[in-house]
C-alpha positions, 0 to 999 in steps of 0.5 A: 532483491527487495528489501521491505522494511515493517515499522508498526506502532503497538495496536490492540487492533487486527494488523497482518504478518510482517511475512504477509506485508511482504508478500503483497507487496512484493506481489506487486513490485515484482512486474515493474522492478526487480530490486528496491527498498520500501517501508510499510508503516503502521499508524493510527488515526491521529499519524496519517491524518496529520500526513493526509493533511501536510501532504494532501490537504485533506484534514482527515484520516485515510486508510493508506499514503503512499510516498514515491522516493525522489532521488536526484539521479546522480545518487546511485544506490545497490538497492534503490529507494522505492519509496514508503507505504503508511497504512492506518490499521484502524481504518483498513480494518473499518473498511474491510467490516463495512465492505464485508470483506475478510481482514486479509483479503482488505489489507491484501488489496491496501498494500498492493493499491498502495506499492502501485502508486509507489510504481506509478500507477495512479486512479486521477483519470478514467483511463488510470483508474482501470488500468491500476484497478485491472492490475489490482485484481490480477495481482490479488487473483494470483494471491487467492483473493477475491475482485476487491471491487466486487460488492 
């Protein structure tokens, strides 16, 4: 069971359904964990850069954060604490228009880059790197999305 908690501020700009943020995520919790609690949340500029710049020192705004729950092990929970996505709407949409990309087919891939950082997976060497992108393509693929990273 997975318990995917959606908190977004009021925007003008295009933001997916709640149900469709779920699904990807789920797309990508499912082959590494089969219950968990993760919050998706949407922000503006101005939130993630301040996150980007307290928690990565890069003083700029990003397109998501992706914040992995740490426990201590004697705290045993029903369902665990997977952990907390912040996707900046604004610039996921940038993205997706300078990428030629549909909305849909971008934030498919932000959610799902974004749970796989909150499993572990991460992009800091060559060798990660194609093994999350790899993972990334085949959970999109299943979705009916396009390789993201062809151009």
């Amino acid at each position: 069971m997975y318990r995917i908690i959606i908190q977004a501020e009021p925007t003008d700009t295009f933001v997916p359904s709640a149900m469709k943020l779920r699904q990807w995520a789920k797309a990508a919790l499912r082959h590494k964990v089969r219950r968990g609690e993760l919050t998706i949340r949407l922000v503006g500029k101005k939130e993630i850069q301040t996150l980007n710049k307290t928690y990565r020192h890069k003083n700029k705004p990003t397109n998501v954060l992706s914040f992995k729950a740490e426990l201590p092990e004697e705290i045993q929970l029903k369902v665990p604490l997977l952990g907390d996505l912040v996707i900046c709407s604004e610039i996921v949409n940038e993205e997706a228009k300078k990428q030629d990309k549909t909305k849909e087919a971008h934030w498919a891939h932000i959610v799902i880059h974004g749970s796989l950082h909150i499993l572990g997976y991460d992009h800091e060497t060559e060798a990660e790197a194609q093994v999350m992108e790899t993972k990334e393509i085949r959970l999109l693929k299943s979705l009916g999305f396009n390789d993201p990273y062809q151009v």
